[in-house]
Backbone as a ProteinNet text record, in pm:
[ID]
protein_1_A
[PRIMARY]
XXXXXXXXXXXXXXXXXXXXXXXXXXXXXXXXXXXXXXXXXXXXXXXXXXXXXXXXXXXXXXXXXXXXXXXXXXXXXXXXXXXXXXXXXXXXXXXXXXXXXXXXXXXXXXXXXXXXXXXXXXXXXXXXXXXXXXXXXXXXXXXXXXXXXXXXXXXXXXXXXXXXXXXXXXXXXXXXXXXXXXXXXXXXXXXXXXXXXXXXXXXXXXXXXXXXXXXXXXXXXXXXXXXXXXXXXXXXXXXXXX
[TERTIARY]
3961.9	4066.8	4037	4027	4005.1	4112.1	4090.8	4192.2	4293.2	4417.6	4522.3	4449.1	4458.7	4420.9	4534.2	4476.7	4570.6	4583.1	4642.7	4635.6	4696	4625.1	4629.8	4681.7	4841.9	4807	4787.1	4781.8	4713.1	4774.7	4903.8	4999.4	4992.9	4965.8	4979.5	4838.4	4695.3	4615.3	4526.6	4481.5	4419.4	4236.5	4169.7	4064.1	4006.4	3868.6	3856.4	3719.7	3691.2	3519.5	3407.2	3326	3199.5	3089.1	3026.7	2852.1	2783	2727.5	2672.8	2512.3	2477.7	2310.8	2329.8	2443.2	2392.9	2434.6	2499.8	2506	2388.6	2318.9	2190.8	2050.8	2087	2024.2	2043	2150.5	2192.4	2137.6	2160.3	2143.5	2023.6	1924.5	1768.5	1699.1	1718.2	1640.2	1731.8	1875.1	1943	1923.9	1966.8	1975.4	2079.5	2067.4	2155.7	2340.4	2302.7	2448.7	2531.4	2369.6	2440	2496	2504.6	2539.4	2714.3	2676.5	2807.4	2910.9	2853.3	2977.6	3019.7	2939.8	2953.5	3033.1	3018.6	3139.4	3262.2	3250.4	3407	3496.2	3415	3476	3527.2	3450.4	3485.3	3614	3615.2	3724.1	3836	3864.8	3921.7	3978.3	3914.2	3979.3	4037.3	3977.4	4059.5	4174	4188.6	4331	4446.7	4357.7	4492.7	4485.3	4352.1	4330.8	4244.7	4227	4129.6	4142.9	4009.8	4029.2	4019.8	4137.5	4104.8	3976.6	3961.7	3840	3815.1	3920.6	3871.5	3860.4	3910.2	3872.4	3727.1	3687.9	3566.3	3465.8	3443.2	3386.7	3363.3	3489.1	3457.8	3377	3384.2	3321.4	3137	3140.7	3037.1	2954.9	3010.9	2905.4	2758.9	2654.1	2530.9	2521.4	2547.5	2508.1	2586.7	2673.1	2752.1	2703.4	2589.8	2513.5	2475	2427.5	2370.9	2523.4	2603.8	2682	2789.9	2804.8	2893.3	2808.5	2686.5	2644.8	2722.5	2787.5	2818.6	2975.6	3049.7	3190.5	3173.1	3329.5	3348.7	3499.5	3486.1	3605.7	3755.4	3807.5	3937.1	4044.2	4100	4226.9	4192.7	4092.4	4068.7	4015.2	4031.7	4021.9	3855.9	3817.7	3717	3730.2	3648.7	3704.6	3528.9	3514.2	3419.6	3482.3	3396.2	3435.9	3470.4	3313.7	3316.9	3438.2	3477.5	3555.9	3667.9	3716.3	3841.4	3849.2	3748.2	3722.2	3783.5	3696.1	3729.9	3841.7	3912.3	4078.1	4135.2	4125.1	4223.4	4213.2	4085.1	4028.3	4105.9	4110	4173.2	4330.2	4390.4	4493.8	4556.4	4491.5	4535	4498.8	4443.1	4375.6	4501.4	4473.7	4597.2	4754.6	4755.6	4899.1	4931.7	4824.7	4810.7	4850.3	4767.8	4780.4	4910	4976.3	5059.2	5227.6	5216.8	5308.8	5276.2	5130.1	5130.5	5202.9	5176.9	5206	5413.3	5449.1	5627.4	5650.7	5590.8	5619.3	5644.6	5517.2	5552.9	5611.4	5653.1	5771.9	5747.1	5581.1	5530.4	5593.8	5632.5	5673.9	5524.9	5659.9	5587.1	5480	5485.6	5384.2	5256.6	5251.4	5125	5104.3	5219.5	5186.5	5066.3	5161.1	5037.1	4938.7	4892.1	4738.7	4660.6	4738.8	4669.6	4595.8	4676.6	4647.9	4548.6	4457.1	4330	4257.6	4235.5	4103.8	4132.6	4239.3	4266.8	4098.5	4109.1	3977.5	3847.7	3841.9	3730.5	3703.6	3779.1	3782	3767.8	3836.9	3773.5	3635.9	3547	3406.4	3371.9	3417.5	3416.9	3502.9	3605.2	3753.7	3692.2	3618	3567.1	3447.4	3360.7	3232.5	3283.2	3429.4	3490.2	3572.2	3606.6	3647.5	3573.6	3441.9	3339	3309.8	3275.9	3189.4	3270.4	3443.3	3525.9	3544.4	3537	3489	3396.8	3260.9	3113	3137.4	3221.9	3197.6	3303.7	3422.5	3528.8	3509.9	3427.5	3381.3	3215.8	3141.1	3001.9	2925.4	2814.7	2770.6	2770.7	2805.7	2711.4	2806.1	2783.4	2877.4	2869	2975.5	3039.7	2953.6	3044.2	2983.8	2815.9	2772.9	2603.1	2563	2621.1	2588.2	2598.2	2686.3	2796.6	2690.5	2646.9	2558.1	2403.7	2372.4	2230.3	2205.9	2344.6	2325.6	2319.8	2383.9	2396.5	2265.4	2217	2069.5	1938	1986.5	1880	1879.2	1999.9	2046.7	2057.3	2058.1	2086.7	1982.8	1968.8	1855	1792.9	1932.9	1886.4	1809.2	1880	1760.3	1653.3	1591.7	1488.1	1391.1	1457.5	1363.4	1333.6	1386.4	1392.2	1248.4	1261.1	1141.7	1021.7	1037.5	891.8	855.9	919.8	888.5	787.3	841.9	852	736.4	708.2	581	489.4	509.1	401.7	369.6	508.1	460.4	557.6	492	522.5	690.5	746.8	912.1	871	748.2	736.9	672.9	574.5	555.2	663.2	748	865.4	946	981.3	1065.1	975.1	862.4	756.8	811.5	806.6	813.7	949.7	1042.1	1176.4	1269.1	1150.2	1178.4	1152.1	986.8	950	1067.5	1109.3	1197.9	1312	1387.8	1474.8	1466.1	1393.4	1356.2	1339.2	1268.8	1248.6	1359.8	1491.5	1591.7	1698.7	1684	1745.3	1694	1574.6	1522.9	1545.6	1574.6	1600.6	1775.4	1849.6	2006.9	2022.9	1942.9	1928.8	2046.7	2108.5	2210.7	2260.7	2226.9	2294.4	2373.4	2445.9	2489.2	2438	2443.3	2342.6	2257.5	2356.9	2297.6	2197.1	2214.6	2128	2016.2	2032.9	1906	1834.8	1863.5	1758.4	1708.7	1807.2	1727.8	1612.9	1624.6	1559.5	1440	1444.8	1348.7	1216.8	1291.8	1214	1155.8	1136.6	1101.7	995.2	1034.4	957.8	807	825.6	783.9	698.8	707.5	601.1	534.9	590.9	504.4	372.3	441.8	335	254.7	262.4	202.2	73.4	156.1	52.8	-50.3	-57.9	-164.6	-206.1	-172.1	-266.3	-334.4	-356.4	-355.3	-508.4	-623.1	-774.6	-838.9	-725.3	-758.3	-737.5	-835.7	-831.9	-682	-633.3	-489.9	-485.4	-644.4	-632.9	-605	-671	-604.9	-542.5	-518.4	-445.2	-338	-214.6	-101.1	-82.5	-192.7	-210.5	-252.4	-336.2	-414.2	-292.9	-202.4	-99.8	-16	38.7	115.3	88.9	-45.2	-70.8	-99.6	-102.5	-128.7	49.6	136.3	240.8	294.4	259.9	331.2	264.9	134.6	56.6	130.8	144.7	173.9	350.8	461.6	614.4	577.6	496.1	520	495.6	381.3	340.3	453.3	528.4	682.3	781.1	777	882	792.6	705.9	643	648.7	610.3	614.3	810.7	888.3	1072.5	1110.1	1046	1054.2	991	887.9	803.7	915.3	977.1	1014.2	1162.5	1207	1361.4	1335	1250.1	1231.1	1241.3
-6883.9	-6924.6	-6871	-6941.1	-6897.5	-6835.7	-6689.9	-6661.2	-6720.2	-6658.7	-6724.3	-6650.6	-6741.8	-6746.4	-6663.7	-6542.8	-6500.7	-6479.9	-6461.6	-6499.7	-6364.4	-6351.3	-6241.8	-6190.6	-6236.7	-6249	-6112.3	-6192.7	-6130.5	-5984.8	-6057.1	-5906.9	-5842.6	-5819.9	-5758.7	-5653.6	-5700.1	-5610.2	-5695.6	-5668.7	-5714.5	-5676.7	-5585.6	-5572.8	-5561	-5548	-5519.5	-5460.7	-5420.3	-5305	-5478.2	-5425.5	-5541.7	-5485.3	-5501.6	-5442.4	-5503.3	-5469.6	-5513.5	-5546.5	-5474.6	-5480.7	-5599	-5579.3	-5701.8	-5844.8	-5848.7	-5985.5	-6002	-5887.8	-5950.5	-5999.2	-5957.7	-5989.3	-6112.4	-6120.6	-6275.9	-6366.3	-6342.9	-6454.9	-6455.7	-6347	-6331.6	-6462.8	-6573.3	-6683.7	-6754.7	-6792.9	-6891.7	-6869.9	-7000.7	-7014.2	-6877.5	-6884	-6820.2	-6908.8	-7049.6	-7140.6	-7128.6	-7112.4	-7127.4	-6968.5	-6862.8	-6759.8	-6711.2	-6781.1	-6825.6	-6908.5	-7004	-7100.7	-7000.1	-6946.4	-6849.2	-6762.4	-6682.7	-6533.8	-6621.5	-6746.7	-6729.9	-6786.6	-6875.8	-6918.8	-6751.4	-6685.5	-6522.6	-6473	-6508.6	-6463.1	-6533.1	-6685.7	-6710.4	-6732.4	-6701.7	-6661.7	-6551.9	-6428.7	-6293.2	-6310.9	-6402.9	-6371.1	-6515.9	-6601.3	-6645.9	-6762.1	-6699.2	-6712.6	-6829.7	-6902	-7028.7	-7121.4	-7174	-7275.3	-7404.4	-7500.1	-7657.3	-7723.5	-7805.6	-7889.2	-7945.5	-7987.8	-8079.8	-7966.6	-7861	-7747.7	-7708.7	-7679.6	-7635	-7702.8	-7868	-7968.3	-7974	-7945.8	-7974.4	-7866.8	-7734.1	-7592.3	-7617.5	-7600.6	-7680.3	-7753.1	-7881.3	-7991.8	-7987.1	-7999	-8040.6	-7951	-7781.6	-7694.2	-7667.9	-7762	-7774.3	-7704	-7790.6	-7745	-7633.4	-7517.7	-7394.6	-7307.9	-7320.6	-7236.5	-7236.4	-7397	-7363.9	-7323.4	-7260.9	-7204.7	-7063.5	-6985.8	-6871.7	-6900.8	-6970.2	-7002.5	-7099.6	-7046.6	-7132.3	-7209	-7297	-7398.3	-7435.8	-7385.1	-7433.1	-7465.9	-7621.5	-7660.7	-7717	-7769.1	-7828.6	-7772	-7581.7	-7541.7	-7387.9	-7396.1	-7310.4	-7154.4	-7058.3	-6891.7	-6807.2	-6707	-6661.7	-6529	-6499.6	-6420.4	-6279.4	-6263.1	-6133.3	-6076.4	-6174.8	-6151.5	-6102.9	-6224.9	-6216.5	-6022.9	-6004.7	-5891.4	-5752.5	-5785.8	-5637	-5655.7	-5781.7	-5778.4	-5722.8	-5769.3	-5705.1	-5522.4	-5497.9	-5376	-5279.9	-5304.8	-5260.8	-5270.3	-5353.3	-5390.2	-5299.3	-5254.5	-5245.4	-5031.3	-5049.8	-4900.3	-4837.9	-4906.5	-4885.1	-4891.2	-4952.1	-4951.4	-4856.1	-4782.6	-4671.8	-4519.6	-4546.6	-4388.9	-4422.1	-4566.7	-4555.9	-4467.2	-4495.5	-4460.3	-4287.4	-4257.5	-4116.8	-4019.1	-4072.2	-4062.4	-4008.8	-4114.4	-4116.9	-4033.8	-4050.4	-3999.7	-3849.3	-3741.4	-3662.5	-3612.3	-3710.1	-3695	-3600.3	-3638.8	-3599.4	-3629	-3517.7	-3512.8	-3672.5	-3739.5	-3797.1	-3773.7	-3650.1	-3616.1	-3613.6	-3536.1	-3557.8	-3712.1	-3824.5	-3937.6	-3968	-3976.7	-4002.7	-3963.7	-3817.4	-3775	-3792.2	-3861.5	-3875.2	-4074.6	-4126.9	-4271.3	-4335.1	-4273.2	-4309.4	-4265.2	-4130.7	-4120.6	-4180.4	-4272.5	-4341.5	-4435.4	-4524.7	-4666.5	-4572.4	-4379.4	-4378.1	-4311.2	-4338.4	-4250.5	-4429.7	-4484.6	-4566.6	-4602.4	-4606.1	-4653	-4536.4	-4452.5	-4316.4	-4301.8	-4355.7	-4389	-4511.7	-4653.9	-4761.7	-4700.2	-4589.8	-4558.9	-4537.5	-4397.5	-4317.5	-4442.1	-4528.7	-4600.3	-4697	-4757.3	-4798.5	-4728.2	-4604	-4503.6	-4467.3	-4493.1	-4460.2	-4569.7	-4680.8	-4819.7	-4755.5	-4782.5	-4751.5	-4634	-4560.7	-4468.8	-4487.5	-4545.3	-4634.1	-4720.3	-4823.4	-4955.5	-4974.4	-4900.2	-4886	-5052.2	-5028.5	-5088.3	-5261.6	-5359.4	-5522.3	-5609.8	-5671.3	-5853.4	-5847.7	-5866.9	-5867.5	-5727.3	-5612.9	-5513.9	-5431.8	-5466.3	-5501.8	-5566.5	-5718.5	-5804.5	-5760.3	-5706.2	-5674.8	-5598.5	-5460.6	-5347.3	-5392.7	-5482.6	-5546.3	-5649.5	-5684.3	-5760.9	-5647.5	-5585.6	-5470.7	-5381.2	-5375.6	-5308.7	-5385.9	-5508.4	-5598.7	-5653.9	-5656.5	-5706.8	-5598.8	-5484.2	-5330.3	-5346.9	-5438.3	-5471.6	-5304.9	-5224.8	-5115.7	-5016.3	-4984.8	-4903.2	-4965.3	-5078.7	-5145.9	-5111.3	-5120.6	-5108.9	-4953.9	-4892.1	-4715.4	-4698.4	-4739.7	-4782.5	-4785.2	-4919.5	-4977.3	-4909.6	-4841.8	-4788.7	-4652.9	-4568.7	-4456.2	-4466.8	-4593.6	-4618.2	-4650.3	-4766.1	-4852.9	-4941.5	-5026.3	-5165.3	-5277.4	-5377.1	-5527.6	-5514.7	-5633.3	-5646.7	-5732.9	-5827.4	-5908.6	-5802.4	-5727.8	-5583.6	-5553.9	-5510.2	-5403	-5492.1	-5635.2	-5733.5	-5773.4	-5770	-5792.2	-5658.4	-5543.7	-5357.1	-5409.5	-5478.4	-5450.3	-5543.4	-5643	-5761.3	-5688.6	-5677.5	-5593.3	-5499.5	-5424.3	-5272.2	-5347.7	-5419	-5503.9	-5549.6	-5634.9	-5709.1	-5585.7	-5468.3	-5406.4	-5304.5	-5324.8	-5232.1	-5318.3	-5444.6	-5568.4	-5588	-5555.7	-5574.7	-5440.2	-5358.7	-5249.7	-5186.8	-5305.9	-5328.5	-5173.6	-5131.3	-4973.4	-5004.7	-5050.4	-5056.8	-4978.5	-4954.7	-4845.1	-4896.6	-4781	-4838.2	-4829.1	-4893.2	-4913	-4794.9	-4671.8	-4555.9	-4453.1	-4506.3	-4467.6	-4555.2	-4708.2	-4816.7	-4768.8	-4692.4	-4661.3	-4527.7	-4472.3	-4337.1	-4338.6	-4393.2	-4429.4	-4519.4	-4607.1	-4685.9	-4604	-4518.1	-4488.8	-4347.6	-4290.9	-4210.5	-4353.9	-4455.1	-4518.8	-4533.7	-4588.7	-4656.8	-4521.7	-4404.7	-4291.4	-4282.3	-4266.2	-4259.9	-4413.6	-4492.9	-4637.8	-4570.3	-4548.6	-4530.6	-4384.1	-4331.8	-4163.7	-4254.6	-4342.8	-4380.5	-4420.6	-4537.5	-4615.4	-4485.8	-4391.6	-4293.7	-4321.4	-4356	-4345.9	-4465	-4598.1	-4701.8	-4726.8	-4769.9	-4824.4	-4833.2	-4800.1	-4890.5	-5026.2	-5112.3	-5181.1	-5279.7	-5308.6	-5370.6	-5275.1	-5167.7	-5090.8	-5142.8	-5219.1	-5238.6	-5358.7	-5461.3	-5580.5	-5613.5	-5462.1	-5466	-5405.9	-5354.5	-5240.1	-5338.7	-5433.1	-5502	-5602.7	-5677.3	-5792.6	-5669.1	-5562.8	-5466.6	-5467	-5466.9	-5428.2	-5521.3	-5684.6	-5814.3	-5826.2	-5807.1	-5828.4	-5773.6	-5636.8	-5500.2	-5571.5	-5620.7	-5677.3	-5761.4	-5853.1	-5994.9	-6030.7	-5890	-5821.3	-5781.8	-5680.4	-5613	-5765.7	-5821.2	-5983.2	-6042	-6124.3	-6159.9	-6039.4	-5945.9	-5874.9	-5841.9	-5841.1	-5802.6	-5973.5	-6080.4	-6223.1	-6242.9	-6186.8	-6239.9	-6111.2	-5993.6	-5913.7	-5994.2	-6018.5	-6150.3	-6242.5	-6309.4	-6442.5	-6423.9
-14128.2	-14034.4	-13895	-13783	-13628.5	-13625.8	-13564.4	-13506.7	-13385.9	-13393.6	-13245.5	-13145.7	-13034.9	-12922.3	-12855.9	-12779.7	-12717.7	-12536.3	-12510.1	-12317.9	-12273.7	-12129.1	-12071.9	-11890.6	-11858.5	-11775.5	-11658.5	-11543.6	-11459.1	-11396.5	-11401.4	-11360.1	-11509.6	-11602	-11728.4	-11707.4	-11678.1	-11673	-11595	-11457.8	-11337.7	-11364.9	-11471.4	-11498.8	-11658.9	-11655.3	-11817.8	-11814.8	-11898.8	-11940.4	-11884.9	-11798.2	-11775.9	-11821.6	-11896.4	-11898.7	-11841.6	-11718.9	-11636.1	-11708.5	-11812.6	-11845	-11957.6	-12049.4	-12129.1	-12081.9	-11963.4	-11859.9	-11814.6	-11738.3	-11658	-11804.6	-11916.3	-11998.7	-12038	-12084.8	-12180.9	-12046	-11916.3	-11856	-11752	-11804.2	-11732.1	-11647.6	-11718.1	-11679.4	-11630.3	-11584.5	-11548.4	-11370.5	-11348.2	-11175.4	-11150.1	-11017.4	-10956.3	-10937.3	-10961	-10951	-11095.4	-11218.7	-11356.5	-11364.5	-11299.5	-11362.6	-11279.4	-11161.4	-11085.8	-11136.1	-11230.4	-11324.3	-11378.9	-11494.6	-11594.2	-11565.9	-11491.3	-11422.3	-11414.9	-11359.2	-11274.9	-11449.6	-11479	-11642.7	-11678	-11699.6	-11753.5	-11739.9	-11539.2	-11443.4	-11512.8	-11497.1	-11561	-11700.7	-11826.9	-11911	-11904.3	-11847.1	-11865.3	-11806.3	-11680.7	-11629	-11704.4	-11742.2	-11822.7	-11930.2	-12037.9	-12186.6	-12165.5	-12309.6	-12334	-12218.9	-12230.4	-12070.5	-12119.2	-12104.3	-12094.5	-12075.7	-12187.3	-12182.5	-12035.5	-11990.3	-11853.6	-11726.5	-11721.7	-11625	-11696.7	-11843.2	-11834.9	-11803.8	-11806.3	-11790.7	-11628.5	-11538.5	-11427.7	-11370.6	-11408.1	-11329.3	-11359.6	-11534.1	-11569.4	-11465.6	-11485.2	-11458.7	-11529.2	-11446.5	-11520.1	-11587.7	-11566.9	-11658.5	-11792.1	-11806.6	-11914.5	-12081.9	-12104.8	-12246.8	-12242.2	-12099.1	-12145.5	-12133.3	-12048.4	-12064.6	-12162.9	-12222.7	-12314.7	-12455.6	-12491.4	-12601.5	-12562.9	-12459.3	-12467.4	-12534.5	-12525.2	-12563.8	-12719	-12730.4	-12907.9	-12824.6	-12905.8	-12865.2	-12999.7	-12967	-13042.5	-12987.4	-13095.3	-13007.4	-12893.3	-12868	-12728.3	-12590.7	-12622.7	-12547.8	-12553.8	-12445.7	-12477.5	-12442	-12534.8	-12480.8	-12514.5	-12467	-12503.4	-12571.4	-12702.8	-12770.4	-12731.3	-12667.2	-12593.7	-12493.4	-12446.2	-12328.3	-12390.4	-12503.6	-12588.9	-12637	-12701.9	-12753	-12670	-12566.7	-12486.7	-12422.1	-12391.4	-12355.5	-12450.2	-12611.2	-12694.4	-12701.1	-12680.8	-12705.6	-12605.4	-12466.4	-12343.4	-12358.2	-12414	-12406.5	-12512.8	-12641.8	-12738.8	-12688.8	-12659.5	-12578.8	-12505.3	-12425.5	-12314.8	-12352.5	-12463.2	-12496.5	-12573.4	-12657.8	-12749.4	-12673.7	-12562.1	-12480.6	-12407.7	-12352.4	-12322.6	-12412.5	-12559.9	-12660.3	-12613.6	-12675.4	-12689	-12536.3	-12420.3	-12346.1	-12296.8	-12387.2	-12361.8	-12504.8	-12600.5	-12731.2	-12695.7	-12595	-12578.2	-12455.2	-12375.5	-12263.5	-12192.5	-12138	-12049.5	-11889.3	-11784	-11668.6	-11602	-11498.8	-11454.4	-11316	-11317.2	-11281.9	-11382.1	-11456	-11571	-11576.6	-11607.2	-11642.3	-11546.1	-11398.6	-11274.6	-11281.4	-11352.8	-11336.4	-11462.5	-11592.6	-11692.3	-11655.1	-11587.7	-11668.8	-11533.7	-11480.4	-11389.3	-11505.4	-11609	-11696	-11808	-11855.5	-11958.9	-11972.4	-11826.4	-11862.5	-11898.4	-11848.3	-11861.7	-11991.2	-12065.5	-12233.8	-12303.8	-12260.2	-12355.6	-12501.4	-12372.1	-12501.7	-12546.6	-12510.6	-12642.3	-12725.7	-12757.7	-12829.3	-12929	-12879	-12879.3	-13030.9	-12953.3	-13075.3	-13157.9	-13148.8	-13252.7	-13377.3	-13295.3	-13410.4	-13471.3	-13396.5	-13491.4	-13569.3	-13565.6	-13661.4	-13760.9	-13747.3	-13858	-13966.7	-13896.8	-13963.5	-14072.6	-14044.4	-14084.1	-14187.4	-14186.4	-14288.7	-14391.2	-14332.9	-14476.7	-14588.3	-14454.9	-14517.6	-14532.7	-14483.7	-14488.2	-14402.9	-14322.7	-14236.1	-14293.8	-14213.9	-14261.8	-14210.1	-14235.3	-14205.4	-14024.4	-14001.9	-13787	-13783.8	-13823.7	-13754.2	-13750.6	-13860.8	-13831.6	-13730.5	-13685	-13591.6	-13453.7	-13445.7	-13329.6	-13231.5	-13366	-13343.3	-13298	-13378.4	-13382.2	-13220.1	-13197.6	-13077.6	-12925.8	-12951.2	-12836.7	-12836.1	-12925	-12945.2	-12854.3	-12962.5	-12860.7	-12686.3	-12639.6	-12523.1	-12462.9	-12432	-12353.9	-12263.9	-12204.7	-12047.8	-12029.2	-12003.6	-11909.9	-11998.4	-12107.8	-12201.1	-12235.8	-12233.4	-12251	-12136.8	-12006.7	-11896.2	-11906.3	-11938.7	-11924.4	-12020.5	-12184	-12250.2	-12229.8	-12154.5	-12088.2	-12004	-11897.3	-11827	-11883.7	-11980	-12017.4	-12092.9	-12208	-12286.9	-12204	-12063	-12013.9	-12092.1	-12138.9	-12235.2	-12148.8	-12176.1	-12101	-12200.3	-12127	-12237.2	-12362.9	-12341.9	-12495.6	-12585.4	-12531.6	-12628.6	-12672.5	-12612.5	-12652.3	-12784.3	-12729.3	-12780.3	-12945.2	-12941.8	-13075.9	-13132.8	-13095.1	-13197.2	-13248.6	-13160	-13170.9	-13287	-13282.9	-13391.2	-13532.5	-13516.7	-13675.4	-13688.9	-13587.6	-13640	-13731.1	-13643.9	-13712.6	-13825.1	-13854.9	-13985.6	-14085	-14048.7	-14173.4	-14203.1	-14098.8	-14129.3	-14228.6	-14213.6	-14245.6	-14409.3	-14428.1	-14509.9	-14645.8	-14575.9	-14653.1	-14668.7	-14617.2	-14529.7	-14499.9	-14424.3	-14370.4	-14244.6	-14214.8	-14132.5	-14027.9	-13915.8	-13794.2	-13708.9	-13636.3	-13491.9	-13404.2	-13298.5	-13196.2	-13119.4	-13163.2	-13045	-13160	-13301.2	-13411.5	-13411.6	-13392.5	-13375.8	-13290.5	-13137.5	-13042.5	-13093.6	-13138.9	-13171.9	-13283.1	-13409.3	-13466.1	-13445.3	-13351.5	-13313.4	-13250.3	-13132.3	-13053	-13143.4	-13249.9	-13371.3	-13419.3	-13469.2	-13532.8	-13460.7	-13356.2	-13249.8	-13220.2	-13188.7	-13162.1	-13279	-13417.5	-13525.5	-13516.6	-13460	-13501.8	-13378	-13298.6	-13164.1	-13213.4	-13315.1	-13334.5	-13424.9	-13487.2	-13629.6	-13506.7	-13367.1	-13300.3	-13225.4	-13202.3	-13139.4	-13098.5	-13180.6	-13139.9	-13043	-13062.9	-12996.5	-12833.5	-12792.4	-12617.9	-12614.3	-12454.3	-12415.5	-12400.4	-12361.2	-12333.1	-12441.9	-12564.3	-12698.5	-12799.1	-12800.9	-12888.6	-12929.9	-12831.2	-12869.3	-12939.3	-12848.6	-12923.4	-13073	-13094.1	-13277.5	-13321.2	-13328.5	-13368.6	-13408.8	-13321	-13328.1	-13471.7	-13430.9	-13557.1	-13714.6	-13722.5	-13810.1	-13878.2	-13768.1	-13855.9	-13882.6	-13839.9	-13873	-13980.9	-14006.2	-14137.9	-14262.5	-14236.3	-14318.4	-14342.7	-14287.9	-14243.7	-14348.4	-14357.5	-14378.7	-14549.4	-14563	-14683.2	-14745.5	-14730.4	-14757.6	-14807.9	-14699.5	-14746.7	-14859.1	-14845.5	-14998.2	-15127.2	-15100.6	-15185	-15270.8	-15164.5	-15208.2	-15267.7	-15215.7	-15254.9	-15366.4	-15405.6	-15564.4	-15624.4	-15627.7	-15711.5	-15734.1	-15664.7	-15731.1	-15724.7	-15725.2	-15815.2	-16006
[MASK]
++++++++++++++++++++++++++++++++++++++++++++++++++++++++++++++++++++++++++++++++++++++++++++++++++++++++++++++++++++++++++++++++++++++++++++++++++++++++++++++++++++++++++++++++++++++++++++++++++++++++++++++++++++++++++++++++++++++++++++++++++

């Protein structure tokens, strides 16, 4: 069942959490006009919910087909998930510290000096209750995905990476696929700030065996070594359940 669509308006909450790195990611290759549709669609759902087919059609125009792969459409009307997400998340945040707040009938003075560091406790409030998830219900389904997508899209820890190894991004993006697949494969399951940590452990160990080879093809033989060695692991877990 889709969930209800819910709306947000503008005098109710005027901002929301942006990640600036997994935007410049998802949308690396678009024009500079297609990423301008995109934001303001954003703009406007946050300030007042799913957008009419014929408003999304008109902002659109030619770029219609790439930007609506970021939105799901129900009822006629289109929303992007993400967006939906961190409104409820903020909303539901903010209304929480708001209770605790009157519950203990705090002078409004304190109120005034508590609710500017409210937005900045958030995504530490945000981990604490993923990670309480993860240990109730144990890792997979959405929240595997959720985790697995934020891993891969984190522009800025990627560049920090490359920088730090001296590997191109399709290097990085090839280690990062195998890592995946073989965590997937073993439903070894993390959250995202365990996927980098772990990775970048993996990723020095593959790097210590390449240890005797040139820089100049080292990464390139390393690489077809562990798709060989990956692909081996899948035939091999595929002939054992058959």
């Amino acid at each position: 069942m889709p969930r209800a669509l819910i709306f947000y308006p503008m005098a109710k909450d005027p901002a929301v959490l942006f990640y600036t790195s997994d935007f410049l990611t998802a949308t690396y290759l678009w024009t500079d006009e297609e990423v301008g549709k995109y934001i303001r669609l954003l703009c406007i759902q946050h300030q007042g919910g799913p957008i009419p087919e014929t408003d999304f059609l008109k902002i659109c125009g030619p770029a219609f087909q790439k930007i609506a792969e970021k939105f799901q459409k129900i009822e006629g009307k289109f929303f992007n998930k993400r967006m939906q997400e961190e409104c409820e998340r903020r909303k539901n945040f903010t209304e929480s510290r708001k209770k605790n707040l009157f519950s203990k009938k705090k002078s409004s003075h304190m109120e005034a000096h508590m609710a500017p560091h409210m937005e900045a406790h958030m995504e530490t409030e945000t981990e604490t209750i993923t990670d309480t998830k993860i240990k109730e219900g144990g890792m997979g389904g959405d929240l595997w995905m959720d985790h697995r997508r934020m891993f891969l899209e984190d522009g800025g820890w990627q560049f920090k990476f490359c920088t730090a190894k001296a590997l191109s991004k399709y290097e990085l993006h090839e280690y990062m696929r195998i890592f995946i697949e073989d965590i997937e494969l073993k439903s070894d399951y993390k959250v995202k700030k365990e996927l980098q940590r772990h990775f970048t452990n993996w990723f020095n160990l593959q790097k210590k065996k390449n240890g005797k080879r040139t820089p100049k093809n080292g990464t390139y033989q390393l690489l077809e070594e562990l798709r060989q060695e990956h692909e081996a692991g899948l035939r091999s877990q595929a002939g054992a359940g058959s």
